[in-house]
C-alpha positions in Angstrom: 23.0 58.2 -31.0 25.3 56.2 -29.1 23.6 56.1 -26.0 19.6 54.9 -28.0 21.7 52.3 -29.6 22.4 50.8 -26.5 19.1 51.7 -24.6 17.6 49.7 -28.0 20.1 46.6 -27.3 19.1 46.7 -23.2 15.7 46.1 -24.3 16.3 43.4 -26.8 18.3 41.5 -24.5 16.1 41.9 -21.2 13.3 41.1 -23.6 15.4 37.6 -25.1 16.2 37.2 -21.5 12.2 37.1 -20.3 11.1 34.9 -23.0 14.3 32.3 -22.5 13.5 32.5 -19.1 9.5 32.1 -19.4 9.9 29.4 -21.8 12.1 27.5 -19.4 9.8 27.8 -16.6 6.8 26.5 -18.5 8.8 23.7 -20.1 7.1 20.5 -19.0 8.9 19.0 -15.6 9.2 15.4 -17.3 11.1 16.8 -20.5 13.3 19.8 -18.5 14.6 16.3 -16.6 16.0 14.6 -19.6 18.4 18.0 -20.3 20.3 18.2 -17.2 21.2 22.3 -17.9 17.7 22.8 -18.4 16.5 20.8 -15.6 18.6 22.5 -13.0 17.6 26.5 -14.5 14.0 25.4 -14.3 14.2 24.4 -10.7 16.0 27.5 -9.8 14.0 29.6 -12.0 11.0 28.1 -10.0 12.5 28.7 -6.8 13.3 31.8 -6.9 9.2 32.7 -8.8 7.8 31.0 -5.8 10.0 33.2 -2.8 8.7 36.1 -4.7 5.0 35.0 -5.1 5.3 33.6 -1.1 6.1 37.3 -0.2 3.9 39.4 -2.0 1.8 38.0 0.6 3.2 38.6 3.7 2.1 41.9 3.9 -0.7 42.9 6.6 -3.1 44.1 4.2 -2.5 41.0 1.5 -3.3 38.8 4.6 -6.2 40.7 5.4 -7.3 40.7 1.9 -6.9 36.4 1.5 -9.0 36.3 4.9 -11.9 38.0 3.3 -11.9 36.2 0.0 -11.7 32.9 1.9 -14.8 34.4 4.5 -16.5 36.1 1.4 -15.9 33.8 -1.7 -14.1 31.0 -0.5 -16.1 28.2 -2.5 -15.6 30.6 -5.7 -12.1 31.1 -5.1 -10.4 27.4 -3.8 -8.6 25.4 -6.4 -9.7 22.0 -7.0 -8.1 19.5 -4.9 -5.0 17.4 -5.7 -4.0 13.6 -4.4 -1.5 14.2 -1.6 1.7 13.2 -2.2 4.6 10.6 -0.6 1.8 8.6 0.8 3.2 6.0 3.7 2.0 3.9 6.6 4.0 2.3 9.0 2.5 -0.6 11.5 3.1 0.2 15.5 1.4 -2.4 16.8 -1.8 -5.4 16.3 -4.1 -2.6 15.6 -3.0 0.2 15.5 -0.6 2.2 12.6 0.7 5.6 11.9 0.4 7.2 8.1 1.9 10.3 6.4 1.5 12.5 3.8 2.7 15.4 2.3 0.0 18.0 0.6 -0.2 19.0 -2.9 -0.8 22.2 -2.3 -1.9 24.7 -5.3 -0.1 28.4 -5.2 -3.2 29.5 -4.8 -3.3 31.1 -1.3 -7.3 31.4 -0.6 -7.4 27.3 -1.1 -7.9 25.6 2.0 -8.4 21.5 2.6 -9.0 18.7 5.5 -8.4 15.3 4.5 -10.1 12.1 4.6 -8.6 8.8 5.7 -10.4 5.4 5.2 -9.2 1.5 5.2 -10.4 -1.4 4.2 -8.6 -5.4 4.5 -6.8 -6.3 0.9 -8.8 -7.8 -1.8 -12.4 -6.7 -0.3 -13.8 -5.5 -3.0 -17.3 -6.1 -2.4 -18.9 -3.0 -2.1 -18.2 0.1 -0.9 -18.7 0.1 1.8 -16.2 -2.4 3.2 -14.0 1.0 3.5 -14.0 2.2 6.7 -13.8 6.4 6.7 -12.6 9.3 9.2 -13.0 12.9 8.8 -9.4 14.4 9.9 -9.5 17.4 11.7 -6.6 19.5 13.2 -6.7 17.4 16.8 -6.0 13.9 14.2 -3.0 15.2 13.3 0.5 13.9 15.1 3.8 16.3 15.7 6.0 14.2 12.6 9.0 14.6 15.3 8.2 14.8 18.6 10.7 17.2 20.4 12.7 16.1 23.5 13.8 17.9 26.4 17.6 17.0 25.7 17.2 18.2 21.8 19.6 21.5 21.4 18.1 24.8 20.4 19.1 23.9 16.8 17.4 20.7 16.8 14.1 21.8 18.5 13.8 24.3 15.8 14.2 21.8 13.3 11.6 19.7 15.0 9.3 22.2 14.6 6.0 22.0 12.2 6.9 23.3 8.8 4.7 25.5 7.3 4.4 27.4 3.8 4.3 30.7 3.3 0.3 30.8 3.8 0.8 28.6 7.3 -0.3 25.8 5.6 1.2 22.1 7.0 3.8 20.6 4.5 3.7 17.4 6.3 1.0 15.4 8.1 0.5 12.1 10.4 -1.7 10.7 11.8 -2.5 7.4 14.3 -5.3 5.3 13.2 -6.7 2.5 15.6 -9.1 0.1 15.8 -7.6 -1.8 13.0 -7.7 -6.5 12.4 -4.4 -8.1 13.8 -2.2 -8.8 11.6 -4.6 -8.0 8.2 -3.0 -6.8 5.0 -4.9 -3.3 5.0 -5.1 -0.8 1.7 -4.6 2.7 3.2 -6.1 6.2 0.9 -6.2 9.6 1.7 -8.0 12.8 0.1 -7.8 16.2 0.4 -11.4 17.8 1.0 -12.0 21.7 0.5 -15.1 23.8 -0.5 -15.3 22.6 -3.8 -15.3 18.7 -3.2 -12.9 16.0 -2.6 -10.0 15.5 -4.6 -8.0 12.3 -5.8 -7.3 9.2 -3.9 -3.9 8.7 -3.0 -3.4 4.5 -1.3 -0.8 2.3 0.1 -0.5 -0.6 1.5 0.2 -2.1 5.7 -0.1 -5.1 7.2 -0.5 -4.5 10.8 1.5 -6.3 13.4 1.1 -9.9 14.7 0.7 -11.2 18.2 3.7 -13.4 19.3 2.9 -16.4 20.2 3.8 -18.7 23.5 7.3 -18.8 22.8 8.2 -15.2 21.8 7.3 -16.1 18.6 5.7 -16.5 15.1 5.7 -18.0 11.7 7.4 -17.5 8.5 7.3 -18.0 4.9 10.0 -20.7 3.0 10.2 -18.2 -0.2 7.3 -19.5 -2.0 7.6 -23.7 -1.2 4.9 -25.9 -0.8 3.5 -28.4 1.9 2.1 -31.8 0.6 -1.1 -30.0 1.0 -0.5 -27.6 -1.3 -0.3 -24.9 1.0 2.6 -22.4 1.6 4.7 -24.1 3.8 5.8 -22.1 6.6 9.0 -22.3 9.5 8.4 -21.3 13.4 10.6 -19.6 15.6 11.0 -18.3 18.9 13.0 -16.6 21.7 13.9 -16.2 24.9 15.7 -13.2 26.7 19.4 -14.5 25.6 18.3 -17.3 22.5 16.7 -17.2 19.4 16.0 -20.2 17.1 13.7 -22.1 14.5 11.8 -24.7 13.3 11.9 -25.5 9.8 10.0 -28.6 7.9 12.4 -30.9 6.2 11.4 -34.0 3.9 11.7 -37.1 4.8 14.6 -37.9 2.4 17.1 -34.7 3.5 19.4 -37.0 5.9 21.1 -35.0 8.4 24.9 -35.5 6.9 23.8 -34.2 3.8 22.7 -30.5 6.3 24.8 -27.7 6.0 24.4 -24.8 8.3 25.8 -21.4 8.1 25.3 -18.8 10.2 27.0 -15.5 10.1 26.2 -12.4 12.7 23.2 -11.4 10.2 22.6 -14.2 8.4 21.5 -18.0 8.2 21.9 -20.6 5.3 21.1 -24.3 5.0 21.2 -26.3 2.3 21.5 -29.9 0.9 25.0 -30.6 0.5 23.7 -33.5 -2.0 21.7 -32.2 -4.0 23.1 -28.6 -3.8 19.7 -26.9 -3.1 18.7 -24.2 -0.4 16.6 -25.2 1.9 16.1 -21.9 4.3 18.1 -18.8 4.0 18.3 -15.1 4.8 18.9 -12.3 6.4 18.4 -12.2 10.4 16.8 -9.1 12.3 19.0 -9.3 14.7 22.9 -10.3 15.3 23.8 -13.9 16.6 27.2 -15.4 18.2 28.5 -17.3 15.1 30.2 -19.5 17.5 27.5 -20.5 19.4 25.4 -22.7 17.3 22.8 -25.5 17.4 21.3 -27.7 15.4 19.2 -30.9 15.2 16.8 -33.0 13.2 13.6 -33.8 15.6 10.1 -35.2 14.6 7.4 -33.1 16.1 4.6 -35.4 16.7 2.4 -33.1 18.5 3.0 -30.7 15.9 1.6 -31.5 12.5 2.8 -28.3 10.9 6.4 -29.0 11.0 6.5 -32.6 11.7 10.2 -33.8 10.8 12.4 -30.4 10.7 15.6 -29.0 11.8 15.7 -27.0 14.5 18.4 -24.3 14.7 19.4 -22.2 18.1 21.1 -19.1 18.2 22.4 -17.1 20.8 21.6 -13.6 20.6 24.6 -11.3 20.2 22.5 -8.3 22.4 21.4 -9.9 25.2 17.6 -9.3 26.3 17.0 -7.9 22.8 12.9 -8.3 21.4 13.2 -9.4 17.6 10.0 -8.9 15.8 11.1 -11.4 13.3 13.6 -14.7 12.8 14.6 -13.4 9.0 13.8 -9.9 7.3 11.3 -9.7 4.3 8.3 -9.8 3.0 7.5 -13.2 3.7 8.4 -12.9 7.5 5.7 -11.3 9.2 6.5 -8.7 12.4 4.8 -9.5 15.7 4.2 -6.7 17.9 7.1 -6.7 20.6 5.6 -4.3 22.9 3.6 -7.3 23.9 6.5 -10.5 24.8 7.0 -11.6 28.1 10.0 -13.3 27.6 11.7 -16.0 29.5 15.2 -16.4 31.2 17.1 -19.5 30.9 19.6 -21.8 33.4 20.0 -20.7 37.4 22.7 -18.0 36.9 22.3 -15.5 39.4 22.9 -12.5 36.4 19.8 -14.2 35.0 17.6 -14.4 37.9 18.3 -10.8 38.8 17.2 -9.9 34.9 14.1 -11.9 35.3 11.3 -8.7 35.8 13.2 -6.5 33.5 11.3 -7.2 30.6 7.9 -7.9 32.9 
């Protein structure tokens, strides 16, 4: 009797074990997070279901069988499909930018899907068809980290393209060109398959601007105001070794009342008077703290900033390309892959430096 007593208790507990287990597994992701013990079983729980499912079809006559189901029935078969996921696009130049995805791929290993990209400038929202589309196919697609010949064996393996257990991608990129200079842009992506296109997934990217003469562009002042009622704005520039910027200043800011601070990766001046910030933030690149310059100048020719201060800074890299005066939102990115930069003073070091940025 001894040994059906404990055959009988085997199977209660393997059988309290499955259901425990099941119930776990099916217990919505949202809620399991709020329980950290239950959170952590269900990943691992789901882990280890998936390595099981990935390899009951690795098998040469399981892979022979999903290649005549996707040949055969592929339409009947695919699952419907999902909005990819981790959605991102980066600027790399005026008009051109890269973006990147990760596929939500169903477990379902006949599904296959392209994707479809399309773009369209922010706050166009005419019609449809202000979106501009592309088809993807595998030649679109970008290696997410290109390998170099100086990468050890260990990192070129790591380099390579990860793939699921059905040789699907689990990352993609692509380059898209063609694109307005410097345009606020709303990116989407879709996954395509035999049974329709799925889900929109979008972003947004504002491509890069062209510097102007001086190395250059134009910033925000965090939300200020011209007399015209327009955001007013600051200029900067650069040269190979300086770095510095124009910005407006009223007519009653006297320059005792000025205080300038400048750290390596940071600016601030405000009215000592009236206690206010007048233009502060971080910088993109590092300055010489103790090589400083300021002024108050009236820019006749220049309407824009009329009366302003204008701050120089000497670049603690020399012959580094900033793409901005200040970091943010409100400080656009100009395209550095397109300054010419100057050189300053006679110094033969300079001179010989001139054609290295040419």
């Amino acid at each position: 009797m001894a040994p059906s007593m404990a055959v009988m208790w085997f199977g209660r507990f393997s059988l309290a074990f499955f259901i425990t287990v099941l119930a776990i597994v099916l217990i919505p992701a949202a809620l399991a997070s709020n329980i950290p013990v239950v959170g952590d079983l269900q990943k691992n729980f789901r882990g280890q279901l998936l390595k099981f499912w990935y390899l009951s079809f690795q098998g040469p006559f399981a892979k022979m069988a999903v290649w005549c189901g996707k040949k055969s029935a592929g339409r009947l078969l695919s699952s419907a499909c999902q909005a990819p996921n981790k959605l991102a696009a980066k600027a790399t130049g005026t008009t051109v930018l890269q973006c990147s995805w990760t596929p939500n791929l169903p477990m379902n290993p006949f599904h296959e899907e392209e994707y479809v990209c399309s773009w369209r400038s922010v706050g166009d929202t005419t019609n449809a068809g202000s979106w501009h589309q592309k088809d993807l196919t595998d030649e679109d697609y970008q290696v997410i980290d290109p390998k170099d010949e100086r990468d050890t064996a260990a990192q070129a393996k790591a380099k390579e393209i990860k793939k699921d257990a059905y040789g699907r991608r689990r990352r993609y990129k692509v380059v898209i060109q063609g694109l307005p200079v410097f345009e606020p842009l709303e990116i989407r992506v879709a996954a395509v398959s035999k049974k329709g296109r799925g889900p929109w997934s979008t972003t947004t990217v504002t491509t890069l601007a062209e510097p102007n003469n001086e190395g250059g562009f134009v910033g925000l002042l965090g939300g200020k105001r011209s007399a015209d009622g327009k955001l007013a704005q600051y200029k900067w520039w650069q040269s190979k070794h300086e770095v510095g910027c124009k910005v407006p200043l009223a007519d009653s800011v006297k320059p005792k009342e000025i205080r300038v601070l400048v750290t390596r990766q940071g600016v601030k001046v405000t009215n000592a008077t009236t206690d206010t910030v007048i233009f502060s933030g971080d910088l993109f690149g590092q300055a010489k703290v103790d090589e400083v310059f300021w002024e108050v100048e009236v820019a006749e020719k220049d309407k824009d900033v009329g009366r302003h201060l204008a701050l120089t800074l000497r670049k603690e890299k020399l012959m580094e390309k900033w793409a901005s005066f200040l970091t943010g939102k409100d400080h656009p990115l100009i395209d550095v892959q397109l300054l010419r930069l100057h050189y300053e003073g006679n110094a033969m070091t300079e001179m010989a430096s001139h054609d290295l940025w040419e």
